[in-house]
C-alpha positions as a LaTeX table, in Angstrom:
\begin{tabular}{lrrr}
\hline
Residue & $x$ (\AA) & $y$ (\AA) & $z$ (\AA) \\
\hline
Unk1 & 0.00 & 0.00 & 0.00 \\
Unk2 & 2.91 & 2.51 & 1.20 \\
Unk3 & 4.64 & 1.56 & $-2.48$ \\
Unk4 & 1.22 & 2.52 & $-4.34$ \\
Unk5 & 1.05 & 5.65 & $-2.14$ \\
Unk6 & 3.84 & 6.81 & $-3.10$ \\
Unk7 & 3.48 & 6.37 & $-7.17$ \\
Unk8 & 0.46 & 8.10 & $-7.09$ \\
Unk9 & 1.87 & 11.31 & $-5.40$ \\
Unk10 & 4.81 & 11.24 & $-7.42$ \\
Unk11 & 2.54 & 10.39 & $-10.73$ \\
Unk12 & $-0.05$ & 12.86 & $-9.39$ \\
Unk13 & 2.40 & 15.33 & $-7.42$ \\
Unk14 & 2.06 & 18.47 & $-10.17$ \\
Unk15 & $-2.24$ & 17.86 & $-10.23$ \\
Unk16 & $-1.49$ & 18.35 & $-6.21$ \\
Unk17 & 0.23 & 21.72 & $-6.31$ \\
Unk18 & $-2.52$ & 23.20 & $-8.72$ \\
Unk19 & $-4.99$ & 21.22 & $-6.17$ \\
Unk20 & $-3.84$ & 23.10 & $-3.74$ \\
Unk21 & $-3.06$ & 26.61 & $-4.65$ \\
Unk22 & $-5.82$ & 26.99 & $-7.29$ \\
Unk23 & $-9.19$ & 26.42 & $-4.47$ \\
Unk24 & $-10.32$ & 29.38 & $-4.13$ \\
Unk25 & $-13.80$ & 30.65 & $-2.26$ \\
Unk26 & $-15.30$ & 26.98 & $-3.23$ \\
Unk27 & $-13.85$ & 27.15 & $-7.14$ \\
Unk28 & $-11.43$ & 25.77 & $-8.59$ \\
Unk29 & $-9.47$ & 27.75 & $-10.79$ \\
Unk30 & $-7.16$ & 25.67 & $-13.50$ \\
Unk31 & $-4.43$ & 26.57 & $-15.07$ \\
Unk32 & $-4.77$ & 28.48 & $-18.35$ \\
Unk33 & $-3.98$ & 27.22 & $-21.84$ \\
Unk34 & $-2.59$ & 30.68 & $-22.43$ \\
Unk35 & 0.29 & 30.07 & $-20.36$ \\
Unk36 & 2.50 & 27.54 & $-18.75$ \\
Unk37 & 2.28 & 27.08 & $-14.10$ \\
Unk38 & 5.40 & 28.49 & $-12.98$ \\
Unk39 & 5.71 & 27.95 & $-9.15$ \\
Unk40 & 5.59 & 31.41 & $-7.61$ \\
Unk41 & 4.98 & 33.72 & $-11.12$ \\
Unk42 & 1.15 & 34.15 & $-11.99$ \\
Unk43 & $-0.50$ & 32.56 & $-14.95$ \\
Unk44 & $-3.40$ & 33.93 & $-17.30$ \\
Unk45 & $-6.80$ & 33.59 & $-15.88$ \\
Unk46 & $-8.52$ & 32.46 & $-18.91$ \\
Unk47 & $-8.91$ & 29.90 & $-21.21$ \\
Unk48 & $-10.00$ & 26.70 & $-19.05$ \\
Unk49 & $-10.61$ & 23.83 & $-20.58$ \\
Unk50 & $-12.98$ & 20.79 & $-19.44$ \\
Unk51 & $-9.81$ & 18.32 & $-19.92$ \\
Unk52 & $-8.15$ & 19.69 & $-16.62$ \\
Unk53 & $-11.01$ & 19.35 & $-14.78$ \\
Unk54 & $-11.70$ & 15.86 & $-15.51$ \\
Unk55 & $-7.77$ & 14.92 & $-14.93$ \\
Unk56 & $-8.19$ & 17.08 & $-11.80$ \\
Unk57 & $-12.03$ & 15.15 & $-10.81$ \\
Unk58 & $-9.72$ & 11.66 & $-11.54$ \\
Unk59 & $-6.76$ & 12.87 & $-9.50$ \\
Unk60 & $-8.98$ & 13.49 & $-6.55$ \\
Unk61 & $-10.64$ & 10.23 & $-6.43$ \\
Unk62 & $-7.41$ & 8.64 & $-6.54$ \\
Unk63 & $-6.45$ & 10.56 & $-3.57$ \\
Unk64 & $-9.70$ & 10.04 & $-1.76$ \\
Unk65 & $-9.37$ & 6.20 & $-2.56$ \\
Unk66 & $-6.18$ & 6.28 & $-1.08$ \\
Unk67 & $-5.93$ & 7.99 & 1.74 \\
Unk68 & $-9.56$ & 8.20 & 2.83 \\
Unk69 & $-9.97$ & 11.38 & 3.68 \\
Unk70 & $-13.10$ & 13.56 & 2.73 \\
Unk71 & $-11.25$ & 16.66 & 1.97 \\
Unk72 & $-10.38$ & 15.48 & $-1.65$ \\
Unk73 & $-13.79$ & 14.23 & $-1.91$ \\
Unk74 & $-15.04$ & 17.65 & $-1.30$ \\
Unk75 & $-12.60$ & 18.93 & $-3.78$ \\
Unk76 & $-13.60$ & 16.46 & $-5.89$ \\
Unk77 & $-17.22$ & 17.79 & $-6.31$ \\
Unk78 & $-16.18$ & 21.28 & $-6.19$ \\
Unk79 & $-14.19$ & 20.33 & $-9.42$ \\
Unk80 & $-16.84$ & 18.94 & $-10.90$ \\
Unk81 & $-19.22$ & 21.39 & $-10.48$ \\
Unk82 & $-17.15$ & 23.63 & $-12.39$ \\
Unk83 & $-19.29$ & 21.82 & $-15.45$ \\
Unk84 & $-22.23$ & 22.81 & $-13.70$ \\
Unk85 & $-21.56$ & 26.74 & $-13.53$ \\
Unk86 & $-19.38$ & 27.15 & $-10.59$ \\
Unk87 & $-16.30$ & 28.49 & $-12.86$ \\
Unk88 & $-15.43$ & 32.48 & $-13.15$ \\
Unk89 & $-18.16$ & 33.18 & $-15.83$ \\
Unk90 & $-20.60$ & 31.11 & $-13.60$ \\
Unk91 & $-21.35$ & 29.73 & $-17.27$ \\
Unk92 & $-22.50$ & 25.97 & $-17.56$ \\
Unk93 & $-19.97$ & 24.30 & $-19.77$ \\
Unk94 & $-22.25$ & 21.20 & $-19.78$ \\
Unk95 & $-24.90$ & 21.16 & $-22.25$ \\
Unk96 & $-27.93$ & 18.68 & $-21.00$ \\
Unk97 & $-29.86$ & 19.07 & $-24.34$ \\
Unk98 & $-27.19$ & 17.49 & $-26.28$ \\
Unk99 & $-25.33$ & 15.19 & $-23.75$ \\
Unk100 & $-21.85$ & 17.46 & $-24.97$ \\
Unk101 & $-19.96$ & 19.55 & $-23.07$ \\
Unk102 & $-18.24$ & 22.85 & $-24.43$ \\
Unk103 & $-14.95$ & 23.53 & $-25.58$ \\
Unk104 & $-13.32$ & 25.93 & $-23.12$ \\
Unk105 & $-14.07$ & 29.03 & $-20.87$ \\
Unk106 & $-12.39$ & 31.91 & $-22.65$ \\
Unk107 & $-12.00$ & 35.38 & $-21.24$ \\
Unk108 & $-15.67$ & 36.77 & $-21.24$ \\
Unk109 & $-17.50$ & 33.90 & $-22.66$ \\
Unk110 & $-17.75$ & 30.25 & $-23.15$ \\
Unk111 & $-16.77$ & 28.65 & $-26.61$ \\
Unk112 & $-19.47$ & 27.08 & $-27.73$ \\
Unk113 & $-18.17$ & 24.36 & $-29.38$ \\
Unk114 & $-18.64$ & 20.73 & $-28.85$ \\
Unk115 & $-15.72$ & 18.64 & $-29.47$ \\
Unk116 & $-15.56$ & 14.84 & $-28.47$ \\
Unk117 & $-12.53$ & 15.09 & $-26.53$ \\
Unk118 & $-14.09$ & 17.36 & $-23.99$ \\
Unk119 & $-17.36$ & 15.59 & $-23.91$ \\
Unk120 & $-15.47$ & 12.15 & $-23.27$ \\
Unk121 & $-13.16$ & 13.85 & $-20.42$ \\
Unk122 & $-16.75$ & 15.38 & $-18.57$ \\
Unk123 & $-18.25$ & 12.08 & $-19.28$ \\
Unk124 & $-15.02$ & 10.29 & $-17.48$ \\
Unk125 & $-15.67$ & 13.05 & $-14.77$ \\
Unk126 & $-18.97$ & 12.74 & $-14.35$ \\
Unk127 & $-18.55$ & 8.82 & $-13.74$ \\
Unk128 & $-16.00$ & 8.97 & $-11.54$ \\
Unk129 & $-18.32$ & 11.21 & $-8.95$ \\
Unk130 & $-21.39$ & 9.33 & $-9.60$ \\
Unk131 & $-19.49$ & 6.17 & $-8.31$ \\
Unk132 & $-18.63$ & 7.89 & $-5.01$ \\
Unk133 & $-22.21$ & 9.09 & $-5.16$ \\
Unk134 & $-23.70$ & 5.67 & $-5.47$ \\
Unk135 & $-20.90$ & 4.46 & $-3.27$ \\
Unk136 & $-22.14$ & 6.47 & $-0.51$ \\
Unk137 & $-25.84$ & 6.02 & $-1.16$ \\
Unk138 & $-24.95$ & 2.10 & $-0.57$ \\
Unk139 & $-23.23$ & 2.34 & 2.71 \\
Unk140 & $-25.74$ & 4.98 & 3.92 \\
Unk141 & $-28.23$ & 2.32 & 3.37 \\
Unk142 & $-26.58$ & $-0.84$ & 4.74 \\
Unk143 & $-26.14$ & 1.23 & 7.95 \\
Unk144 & $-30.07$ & 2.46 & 8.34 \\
Unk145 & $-31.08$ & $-1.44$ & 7.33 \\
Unk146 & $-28.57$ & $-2.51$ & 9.73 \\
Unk147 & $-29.40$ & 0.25 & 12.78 \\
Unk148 & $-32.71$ & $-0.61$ & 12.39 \\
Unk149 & $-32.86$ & $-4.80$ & 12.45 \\
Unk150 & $-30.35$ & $-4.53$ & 15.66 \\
Unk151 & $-33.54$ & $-1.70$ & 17.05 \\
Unk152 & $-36.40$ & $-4.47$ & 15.73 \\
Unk153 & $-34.41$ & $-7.72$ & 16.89 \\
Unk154 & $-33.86$ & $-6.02$ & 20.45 \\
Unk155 & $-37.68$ & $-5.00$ & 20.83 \\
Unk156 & $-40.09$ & $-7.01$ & 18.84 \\
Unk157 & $-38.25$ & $-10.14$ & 19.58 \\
Unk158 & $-37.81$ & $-10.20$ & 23.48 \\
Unk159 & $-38.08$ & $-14.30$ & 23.77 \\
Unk160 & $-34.80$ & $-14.13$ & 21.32 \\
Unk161 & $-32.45$ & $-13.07$ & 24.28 \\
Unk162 & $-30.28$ & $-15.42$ & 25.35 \\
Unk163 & $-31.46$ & $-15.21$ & 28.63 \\
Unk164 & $-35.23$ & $-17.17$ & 27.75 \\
Unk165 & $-32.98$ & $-19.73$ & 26.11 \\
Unk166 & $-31.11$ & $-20.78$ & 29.73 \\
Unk167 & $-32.92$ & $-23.76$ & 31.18 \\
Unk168 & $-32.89$ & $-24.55$ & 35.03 \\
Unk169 & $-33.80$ & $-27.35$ & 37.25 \\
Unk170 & $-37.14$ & $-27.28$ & 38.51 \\
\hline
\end{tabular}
């Protein structure tokens, strides 16, 4: 486990640094296609593109898989949601009509177009979070069936306790 730990931060180490200086007031921001991330120098503020998310959405899981904690499964949907309208243009990238999702997030406006690759990447997104979703909806479920047989066993069945089953000498 310690040996797969440490591929994925070292394959995953550069999404990290972007994970973690690009969360800002619930967004995430991703790094431009305008420009190259320099640690420390600042990078254009437009041109997004649905790709980074989904690597980013991916990334996330991994970690949350991983290491178990539910700060990268917050992140996770924060990411995501960037499809949904929670980017800088508060635009909706993903288009529910058509299935597609749009090309990029430019400076003042989306581009409209529809190419596969960034349909397939939301698409890989979008599956990755429903799995923690349904995930989650399981083992919220198991535990309410489970809470409430232990509550029915305990008062419904009272000769059940192993206490009527003890037999004495008369």
């Amino acid at each position: 486990m310690a040996i797969q730990a440490e591929l994925l931060l070292t394959r995953f180490f550069p999404i990290i640094a972007v994970v973690q200086a690009y969360f800002f007031f619930k967004t995430i921001w991703n790094i431009s296609n305008q420009s190259w991330y320099e640690p420390g120098k600042l990078t254009a503020s437009t041109g997004e593109q649905p790709i980074d998310i989904a690597y980013t959405t991916i990334a996330l899981s991994e970690f949350y898989v991983c290491f178990g904690k539910n700060d990268y499964l917050t992140k996770m949907t924060r990411s995501f949601e960037w499809y949904l309208g929670r980017n800088q243009l508060n635009q909706i990238v993903y288009n529910p009509i058509s299935g597609g999702c749009l090309d990029s997030i430019e400076a003042k406006q989306v581009n409209i177009n529809q190419g596969a690759e960034a349909t397939t990447t939301y698409l890989m997104a979008r599956n990755r979070l429903e799995k923690h979703q349904q995930h989650e909806l399981q083992q919220e479920q198991f535990n309410q069936l489970k809470m409430s047989t232990q509550t029915n066993f305990k008062h419904t069945l009272p000769y059940a306790q192993p206490q009527h089953f003890i037999r004495t000498k008369s």
